[in-house]
Backbone bond lengths (Angstrom), bond angles and torsions (degrees), N, CA, C in turn:
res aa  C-N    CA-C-N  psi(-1)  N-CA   C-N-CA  omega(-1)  CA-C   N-CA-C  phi
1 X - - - 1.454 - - 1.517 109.35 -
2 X 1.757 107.27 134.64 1.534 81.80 167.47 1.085 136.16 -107.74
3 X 1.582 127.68 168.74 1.328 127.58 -149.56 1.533 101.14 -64.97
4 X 1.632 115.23 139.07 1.378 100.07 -176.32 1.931 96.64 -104.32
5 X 1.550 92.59 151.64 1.500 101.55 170.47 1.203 137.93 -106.04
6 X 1.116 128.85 -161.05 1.839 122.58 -166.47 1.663 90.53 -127.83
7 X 1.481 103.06 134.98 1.806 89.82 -175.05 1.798 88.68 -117.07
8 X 0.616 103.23 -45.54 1.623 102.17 -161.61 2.076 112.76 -135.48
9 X 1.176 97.97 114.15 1.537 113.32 -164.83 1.822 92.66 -111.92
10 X 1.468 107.76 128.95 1.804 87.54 -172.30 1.954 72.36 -149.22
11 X 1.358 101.95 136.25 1.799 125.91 173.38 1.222 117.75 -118.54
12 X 1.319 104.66 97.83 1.720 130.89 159.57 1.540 129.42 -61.66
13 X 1.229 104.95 71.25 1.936 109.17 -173.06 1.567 84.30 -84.61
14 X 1.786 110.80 150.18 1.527 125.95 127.44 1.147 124.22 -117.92
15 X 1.632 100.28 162.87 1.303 113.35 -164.75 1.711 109.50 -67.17
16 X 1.706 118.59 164.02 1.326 99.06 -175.73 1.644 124.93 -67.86
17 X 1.116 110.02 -22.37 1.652 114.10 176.12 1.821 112.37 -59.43
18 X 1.435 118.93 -15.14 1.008 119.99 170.82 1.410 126.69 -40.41
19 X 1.495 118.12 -46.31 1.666 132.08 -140.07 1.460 95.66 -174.19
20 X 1.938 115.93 86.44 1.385 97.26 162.51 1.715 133.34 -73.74
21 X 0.886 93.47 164.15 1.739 104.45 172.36 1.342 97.30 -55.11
22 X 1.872 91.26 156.17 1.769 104.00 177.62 1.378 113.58 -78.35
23 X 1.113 125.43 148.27 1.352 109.07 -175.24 1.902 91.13 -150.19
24 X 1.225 123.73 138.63 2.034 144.96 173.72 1.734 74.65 -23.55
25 X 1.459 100.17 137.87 1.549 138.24 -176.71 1.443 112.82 34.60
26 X 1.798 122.03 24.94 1.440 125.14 166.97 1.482 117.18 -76.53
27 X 0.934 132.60 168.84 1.875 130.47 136.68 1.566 119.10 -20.92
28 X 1.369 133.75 124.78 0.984 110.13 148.37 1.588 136.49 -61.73
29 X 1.138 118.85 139.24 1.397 121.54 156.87 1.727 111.51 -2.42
30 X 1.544 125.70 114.73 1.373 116.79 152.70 1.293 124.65 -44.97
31 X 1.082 121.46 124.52 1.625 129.63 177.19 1.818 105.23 -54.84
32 X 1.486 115.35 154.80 1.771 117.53 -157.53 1.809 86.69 -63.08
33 X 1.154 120.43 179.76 1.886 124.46 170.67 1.548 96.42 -128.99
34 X 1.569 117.79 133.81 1.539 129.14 178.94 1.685 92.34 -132.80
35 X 1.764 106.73 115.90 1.064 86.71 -176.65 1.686 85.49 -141.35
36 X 1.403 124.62 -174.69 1.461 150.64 -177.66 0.876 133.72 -132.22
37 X 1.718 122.92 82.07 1.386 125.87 -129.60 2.134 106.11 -119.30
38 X 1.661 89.56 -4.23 1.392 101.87 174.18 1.853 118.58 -139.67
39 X 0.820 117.52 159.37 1.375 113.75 -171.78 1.595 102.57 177.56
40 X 1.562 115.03 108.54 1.174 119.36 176.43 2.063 93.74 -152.30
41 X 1.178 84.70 111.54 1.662 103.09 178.76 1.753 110.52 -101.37
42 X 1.368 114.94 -9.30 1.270 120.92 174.37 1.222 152.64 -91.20
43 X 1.873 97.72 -5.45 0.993 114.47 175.44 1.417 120.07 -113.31
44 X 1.558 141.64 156.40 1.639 128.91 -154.98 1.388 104.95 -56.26
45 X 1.777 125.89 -32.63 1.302 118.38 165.72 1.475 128.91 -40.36
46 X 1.370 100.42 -38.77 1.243 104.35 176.65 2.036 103.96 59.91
47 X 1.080 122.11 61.90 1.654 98.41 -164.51 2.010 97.22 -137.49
48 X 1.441 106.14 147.61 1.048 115.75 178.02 1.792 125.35 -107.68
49 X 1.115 129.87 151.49 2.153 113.65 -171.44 1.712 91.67 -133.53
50 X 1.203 104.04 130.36 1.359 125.04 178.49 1.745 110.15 -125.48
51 X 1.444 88.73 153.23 1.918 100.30 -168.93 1.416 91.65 -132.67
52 X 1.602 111.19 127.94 1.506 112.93 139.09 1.200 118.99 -119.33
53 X 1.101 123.30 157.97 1.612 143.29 -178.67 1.310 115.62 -144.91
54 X 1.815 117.21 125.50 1.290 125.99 165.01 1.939 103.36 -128.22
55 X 1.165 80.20 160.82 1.832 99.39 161.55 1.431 128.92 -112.17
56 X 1.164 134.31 -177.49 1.393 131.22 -154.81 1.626 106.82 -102.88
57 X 1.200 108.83 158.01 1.801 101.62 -179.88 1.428 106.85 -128.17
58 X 1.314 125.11 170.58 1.114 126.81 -179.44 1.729 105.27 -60.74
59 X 1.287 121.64 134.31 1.374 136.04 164.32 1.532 108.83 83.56
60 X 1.689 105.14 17.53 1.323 98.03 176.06 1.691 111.20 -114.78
61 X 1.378 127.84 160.71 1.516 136.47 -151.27 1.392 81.36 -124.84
62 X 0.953 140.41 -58.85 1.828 149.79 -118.05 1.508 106.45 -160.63
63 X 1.580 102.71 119.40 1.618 109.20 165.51 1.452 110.42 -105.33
64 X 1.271 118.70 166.22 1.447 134.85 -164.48 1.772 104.00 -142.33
65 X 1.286 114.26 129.37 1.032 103.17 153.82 1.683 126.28 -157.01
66 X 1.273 141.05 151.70 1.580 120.14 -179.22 1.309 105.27 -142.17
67 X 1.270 135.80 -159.10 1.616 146.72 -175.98 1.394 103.65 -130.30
68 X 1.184 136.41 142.17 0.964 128.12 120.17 2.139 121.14 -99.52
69 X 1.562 96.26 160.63 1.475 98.65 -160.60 1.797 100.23 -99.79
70 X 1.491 114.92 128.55 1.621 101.36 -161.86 2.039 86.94 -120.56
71 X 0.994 120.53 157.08 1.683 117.16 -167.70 1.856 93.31 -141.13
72 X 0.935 115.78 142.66 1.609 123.63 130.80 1.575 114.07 -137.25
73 X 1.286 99.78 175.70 1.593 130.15 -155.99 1.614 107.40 -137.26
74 X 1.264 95.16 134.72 1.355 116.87 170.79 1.813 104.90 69.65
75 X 1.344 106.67 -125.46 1.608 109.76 -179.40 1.887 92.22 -123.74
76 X 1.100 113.28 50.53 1.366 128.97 -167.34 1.559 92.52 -93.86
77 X 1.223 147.94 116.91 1.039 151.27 131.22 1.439 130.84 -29.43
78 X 0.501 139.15 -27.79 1.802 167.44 135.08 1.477 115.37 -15.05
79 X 1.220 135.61 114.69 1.261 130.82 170.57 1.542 112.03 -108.85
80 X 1.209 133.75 103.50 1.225 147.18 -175.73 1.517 108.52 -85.31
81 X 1.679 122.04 123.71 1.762 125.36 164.51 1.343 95.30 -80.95
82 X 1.486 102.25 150.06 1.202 144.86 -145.94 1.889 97.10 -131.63
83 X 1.262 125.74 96.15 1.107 124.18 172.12 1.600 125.37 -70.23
84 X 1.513 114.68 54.30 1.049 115.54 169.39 1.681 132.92 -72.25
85 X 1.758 109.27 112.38 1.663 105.67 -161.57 1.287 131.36 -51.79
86 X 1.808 103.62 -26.34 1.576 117.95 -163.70 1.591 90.68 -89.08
87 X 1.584 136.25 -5.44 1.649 123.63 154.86 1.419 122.01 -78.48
88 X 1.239 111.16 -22.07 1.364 104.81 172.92 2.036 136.29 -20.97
89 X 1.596 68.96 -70.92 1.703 82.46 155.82 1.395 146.10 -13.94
90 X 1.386 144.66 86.78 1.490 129.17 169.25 1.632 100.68 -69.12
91 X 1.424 88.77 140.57 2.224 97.87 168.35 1.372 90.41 -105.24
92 X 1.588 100.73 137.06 1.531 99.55 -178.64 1.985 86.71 -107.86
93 X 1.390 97.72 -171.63 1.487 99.09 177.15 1.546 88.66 -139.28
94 X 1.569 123.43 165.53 1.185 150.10 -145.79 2.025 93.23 -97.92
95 X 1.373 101.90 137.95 1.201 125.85 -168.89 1.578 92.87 -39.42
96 X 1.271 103.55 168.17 1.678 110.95 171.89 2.021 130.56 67.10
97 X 1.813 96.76 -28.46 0.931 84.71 175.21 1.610 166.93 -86.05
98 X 0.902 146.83 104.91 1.810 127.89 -153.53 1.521 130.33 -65.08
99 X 1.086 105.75 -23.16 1.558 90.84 149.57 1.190 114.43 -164.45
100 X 1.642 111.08 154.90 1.552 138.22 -147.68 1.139 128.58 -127.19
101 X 1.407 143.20 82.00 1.328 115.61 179.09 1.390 112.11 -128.81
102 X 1.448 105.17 -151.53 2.238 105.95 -145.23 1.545 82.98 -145.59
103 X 1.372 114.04 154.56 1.514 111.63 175.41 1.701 72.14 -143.53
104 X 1.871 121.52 133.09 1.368 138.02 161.16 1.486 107.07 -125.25
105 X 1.524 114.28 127.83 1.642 106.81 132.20 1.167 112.48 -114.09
106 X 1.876 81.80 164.94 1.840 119.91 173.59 1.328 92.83 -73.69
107 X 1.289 105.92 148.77 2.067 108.42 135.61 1.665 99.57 -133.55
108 X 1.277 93.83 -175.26 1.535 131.72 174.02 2.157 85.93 40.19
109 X 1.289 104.92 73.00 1.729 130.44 144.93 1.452 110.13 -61.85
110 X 1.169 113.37 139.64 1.482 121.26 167.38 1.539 92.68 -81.68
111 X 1.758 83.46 144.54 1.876 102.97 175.88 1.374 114.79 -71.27
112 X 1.132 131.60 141.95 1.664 136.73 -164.58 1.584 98.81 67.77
113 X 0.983 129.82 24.95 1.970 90.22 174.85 1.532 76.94 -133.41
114 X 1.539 91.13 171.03 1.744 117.01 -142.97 1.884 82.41 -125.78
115 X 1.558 135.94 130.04 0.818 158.13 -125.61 1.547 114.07 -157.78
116 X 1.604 113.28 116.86 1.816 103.87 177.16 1.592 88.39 -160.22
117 X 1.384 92.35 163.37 1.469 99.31 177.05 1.806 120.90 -115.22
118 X 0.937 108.26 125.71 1.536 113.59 162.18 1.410 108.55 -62.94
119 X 1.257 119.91 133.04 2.188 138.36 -177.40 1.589 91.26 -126.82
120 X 1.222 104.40 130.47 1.273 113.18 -152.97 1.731 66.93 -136.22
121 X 2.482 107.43 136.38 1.480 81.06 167.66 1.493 89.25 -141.18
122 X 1.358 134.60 175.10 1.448 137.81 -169.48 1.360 105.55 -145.73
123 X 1.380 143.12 159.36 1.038 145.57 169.79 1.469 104.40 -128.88
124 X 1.153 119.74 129.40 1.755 116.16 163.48 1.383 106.34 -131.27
125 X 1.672 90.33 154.94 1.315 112.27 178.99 1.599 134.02 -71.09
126 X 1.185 139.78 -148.67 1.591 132.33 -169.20 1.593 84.33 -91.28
127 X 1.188 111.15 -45.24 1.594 105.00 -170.02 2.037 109.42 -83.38
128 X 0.780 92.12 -1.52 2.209 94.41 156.73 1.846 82.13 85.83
129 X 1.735 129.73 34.25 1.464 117.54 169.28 1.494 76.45 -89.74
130 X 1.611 97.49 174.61 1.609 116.61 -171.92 1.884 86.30 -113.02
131 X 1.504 89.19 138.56 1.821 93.60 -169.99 1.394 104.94 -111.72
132 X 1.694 118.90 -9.13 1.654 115.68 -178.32 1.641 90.73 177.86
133 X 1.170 92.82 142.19 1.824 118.39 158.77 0.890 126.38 -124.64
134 X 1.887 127.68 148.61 0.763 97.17 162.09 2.071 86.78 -158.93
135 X 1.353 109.40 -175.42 1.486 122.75 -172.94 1.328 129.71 -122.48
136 X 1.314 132.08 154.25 1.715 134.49 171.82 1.163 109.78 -146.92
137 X 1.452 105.15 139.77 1.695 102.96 164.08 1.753 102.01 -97.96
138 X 1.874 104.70 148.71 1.296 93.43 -171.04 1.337 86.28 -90.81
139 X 1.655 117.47 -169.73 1.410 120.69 165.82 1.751 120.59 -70.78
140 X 1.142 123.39 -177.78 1.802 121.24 -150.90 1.792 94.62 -117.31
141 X 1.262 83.27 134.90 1.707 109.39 173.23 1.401 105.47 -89.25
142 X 1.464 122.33 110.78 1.493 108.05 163.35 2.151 105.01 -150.68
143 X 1.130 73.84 153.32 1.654 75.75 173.70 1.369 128.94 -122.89
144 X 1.168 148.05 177.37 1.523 140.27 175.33 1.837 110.99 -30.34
145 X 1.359 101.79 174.09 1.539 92.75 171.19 1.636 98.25 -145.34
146 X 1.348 105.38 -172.11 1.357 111.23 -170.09 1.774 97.49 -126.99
147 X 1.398 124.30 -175.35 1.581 106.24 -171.25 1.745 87.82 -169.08
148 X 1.486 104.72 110.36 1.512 112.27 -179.28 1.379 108.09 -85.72
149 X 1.164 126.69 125.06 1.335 130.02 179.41 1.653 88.67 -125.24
150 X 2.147 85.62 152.76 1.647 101.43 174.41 1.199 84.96 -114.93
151 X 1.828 101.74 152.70 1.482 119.37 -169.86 1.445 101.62 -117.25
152 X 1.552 116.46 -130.99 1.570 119.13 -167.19 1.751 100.88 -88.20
153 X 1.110 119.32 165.40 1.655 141.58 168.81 1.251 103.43 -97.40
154 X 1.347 144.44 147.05 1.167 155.03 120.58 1.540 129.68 -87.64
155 X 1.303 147.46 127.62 0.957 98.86 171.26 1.900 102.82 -148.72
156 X 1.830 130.01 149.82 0.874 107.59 -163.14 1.755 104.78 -152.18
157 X 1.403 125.80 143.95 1.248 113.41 -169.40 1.391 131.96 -22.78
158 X 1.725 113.48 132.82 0.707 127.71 -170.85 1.903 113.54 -79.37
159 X 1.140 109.07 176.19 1.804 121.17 -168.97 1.729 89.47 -63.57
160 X 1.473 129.02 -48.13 1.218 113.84 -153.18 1.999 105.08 -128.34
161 X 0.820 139.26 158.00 1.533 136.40 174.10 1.367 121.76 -44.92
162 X 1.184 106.05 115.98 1.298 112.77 -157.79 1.676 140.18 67.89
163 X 0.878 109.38 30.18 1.142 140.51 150.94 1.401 143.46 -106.38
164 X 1.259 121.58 154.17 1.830 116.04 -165.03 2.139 106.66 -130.75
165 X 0.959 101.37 -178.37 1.676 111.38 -177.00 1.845 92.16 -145.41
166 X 1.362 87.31 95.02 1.588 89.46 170.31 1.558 124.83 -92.68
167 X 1.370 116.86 138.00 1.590 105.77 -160.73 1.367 110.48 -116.09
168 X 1.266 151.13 93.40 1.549 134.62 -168.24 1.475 95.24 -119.47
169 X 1.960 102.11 140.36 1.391 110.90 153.48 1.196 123.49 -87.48
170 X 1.291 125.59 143.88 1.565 135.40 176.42 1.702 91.38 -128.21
171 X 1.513 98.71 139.38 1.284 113.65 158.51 1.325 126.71 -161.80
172 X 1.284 135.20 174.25 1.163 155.24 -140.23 1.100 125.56 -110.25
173 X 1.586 125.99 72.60 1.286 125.18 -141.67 1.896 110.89 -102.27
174 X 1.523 93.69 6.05 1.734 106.47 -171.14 1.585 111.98 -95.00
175 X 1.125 117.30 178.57 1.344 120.66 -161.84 1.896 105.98 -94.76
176 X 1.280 118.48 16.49 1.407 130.09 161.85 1.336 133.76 -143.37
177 X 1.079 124.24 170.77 1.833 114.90 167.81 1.498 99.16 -71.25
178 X 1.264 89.32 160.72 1.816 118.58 -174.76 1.865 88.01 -129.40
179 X 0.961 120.03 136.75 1.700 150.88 167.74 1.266 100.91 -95.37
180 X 1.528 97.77 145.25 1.716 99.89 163.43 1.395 128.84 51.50
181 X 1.279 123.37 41.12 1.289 113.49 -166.80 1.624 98.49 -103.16
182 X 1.227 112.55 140.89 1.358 134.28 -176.00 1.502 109.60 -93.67
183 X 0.956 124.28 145.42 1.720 134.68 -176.11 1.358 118.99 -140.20
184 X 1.495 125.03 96.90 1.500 110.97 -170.18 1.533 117.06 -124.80
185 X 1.310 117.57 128.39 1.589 121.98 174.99 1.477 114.76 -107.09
186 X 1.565 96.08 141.59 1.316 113.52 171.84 1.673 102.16 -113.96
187 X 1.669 84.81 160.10 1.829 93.48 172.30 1.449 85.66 -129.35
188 X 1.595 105.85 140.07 1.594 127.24 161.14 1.592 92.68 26.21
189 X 1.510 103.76 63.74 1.728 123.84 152.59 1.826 103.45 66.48
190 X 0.954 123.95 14.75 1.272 137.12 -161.25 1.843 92.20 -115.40
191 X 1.427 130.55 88.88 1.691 131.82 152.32 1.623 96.99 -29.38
192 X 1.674 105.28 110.38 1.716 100.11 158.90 1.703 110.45 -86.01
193 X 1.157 107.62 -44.18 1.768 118.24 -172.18 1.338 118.81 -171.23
194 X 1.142 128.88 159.37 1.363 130.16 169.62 1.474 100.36 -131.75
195 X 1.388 121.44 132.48 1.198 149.70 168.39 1.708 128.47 -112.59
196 X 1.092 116.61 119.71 1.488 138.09 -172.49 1.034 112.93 -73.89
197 X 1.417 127.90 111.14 1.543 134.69 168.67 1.881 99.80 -86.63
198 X 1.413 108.98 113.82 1.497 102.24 175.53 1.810 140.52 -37.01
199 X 1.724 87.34 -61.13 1.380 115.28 165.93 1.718 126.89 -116.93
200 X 0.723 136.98 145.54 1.509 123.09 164.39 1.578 119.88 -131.49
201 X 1.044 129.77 102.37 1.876 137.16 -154.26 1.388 83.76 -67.21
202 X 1.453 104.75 156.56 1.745 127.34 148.36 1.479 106.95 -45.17
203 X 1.149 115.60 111.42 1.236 132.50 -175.29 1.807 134.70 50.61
204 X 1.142 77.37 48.86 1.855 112.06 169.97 1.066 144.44 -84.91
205 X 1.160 136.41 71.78 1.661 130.26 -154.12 1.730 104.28 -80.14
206 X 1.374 132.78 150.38 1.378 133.08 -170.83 1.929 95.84 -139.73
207 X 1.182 101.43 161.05 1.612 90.21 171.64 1.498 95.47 -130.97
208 X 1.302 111.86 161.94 1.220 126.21 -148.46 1.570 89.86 -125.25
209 X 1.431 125.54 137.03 1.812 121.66 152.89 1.419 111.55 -116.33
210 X 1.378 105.14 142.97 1.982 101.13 162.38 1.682 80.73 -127.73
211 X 1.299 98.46 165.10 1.665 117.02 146.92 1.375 114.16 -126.09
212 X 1.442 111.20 144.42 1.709 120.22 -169.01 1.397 96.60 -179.49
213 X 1.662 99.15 175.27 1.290 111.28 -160.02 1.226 111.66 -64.47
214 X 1.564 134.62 174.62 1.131 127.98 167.28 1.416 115.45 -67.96
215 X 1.487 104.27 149.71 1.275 111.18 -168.21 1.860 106.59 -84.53
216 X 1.409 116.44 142.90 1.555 108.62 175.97 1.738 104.98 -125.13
217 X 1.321 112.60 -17.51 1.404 99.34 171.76 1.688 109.57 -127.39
218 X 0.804 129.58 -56.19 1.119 124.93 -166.88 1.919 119.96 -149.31
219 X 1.097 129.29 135.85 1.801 132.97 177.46 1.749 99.86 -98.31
220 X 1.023 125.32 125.44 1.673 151.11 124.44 1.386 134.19 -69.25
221 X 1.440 118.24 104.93 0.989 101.10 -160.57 1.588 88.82 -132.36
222 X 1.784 115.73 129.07 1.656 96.59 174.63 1.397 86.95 -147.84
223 X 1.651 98.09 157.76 1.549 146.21 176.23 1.293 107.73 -81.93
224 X 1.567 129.28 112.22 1.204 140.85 170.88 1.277 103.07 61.47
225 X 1.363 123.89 74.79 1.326 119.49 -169.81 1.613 122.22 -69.63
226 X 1.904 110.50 -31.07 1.136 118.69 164.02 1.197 132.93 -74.61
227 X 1.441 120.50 4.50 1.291 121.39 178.33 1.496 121.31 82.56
228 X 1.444 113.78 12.23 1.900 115.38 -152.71 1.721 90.10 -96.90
229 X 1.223 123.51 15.90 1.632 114.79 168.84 1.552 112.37 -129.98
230 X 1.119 102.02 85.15 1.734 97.88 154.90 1.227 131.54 -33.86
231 X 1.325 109.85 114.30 1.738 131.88 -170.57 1.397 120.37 -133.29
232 X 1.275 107.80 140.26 1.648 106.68 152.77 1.518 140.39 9.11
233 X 1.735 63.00 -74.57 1.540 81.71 -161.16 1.714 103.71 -141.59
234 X 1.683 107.49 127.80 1.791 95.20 -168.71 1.640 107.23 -98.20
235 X 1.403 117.58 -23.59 1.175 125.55 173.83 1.668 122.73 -53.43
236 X 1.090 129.22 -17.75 1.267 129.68 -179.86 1.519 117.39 -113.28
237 X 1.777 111.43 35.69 1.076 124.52 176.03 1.618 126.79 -101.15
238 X 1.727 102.46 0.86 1.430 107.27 -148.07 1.853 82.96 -159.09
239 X 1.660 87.67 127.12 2.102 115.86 -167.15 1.302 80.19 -119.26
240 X 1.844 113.58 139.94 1.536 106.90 142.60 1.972 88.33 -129.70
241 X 1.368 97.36 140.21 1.293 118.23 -153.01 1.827 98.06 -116.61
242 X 1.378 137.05 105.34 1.183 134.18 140.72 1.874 133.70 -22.08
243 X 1.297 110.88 107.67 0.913 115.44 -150.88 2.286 103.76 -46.35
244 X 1.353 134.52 158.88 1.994 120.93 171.31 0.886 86.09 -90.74
């Protein structure tokens, strides 16, 4: 995967007359804002822009706030953190003020996976103790996907005795290209190789060769075996084939 980066970091202070403090029979405090203010999955950037915003609380000097970047893939339920270094970071904002916020984008997103950020926010006091936290998920970045399917096997003597030339189509049955897709066969539970198709278009079929021994019980043959492409559909990634 590649490392994703931070393109544009932009800090929204107001002045204190903006947003007074809470004070017995005032407004409460606005709740922090996590929002998703960019989302473009279509272009080679591939990159997403997120906003948080909090206000000040009673007994606090100093707001804090950062992202973390949370991803899933495919129809995966699952939200996976994303150890990106340039989030690490809390942005604090300048003594006195009431409210604070951060505008970040992502770039270079993996294609198919669906994208949001955790706003993580802190308040500290004159002396830098932390006086309240608190969290949001913003809403989810995602774009079309692509969907690797394995097709038919062929398969027919190999270069030397006892040996075979196994042939499988894989293709691309989703509404984008898929990168990098990996293709790996086994014979009778035995990994022969996995081979890399570079690109694969929206609706692209490619054929695949290994050579290996003859088969005596059974061929396996699966599409993205690690799971690193968000798809459709994950079930139609994986053939087990009766030996001709």
């Amino acid at each position: 995967m590649r490392r994703l980066a931070m393109v544009i970091a932009v800090l929204a202070a107001f002045p204190a007359a903006a947003v007074a403090t809470s004070r017995p029979g005032s407004p409460a405090t606005p709740a922090p804002v996590a929002r998703m203010i960019g989302c473009d999955m279509s272009s080679v950037n591939r990159a997403a822009t997120f906003y948080g915003r909090m206000d000040t609380v009673p007994g606090a000097s100093k707001m804090q706030l950062r992202f973390l970047l949370l991803e899933r893939l495919g129809r995966d339920d699952t939200w996976s953190k994303l150890d990106v270094p340039a989030l690490r970071q809390w942005h604090t904002s300048q003594a006195g003020v009431k409210r604070f916020g951060w505008k970040q984008t992502v770039e270079a997103l993996r294609v198919g996976g669906a994208y949001k950020a955790r706003v993580q926010y802190r308040w500290l006091s004159a002396a830098g103790t932390v006086v309240g936290t608190d969290s949001r998920d913003t809403p989810v970045c995602r774009g079309q996907l692509p969907n690797i399917a394995v097709g038919g096997l062929t398969v027919k003597p190999g270069p030397t005795a006892g040996t075979s030339i196994y042939r499988v189509t894989v293709s691309n049955t989703g509404k984008i290209a898929a990168t990098g897709v990996d293709v790996s066969l086994s014979v009778d539970r035995a990994i022969l190789d996995t081979v890399t198709v570079s690109q694969l278009a929206a609706g692209e079929s490619r054929t695949v060769s290994f050579t290996g021994p003859d088969c005596r019980r059974a061929v396996r043959v699966k599409a993205d075996p690690d799971n690193s492409i968000g798809e459709t559909l994950e079930t139609d990634n994986t053939r087990l084939y009766g030996c001709p």
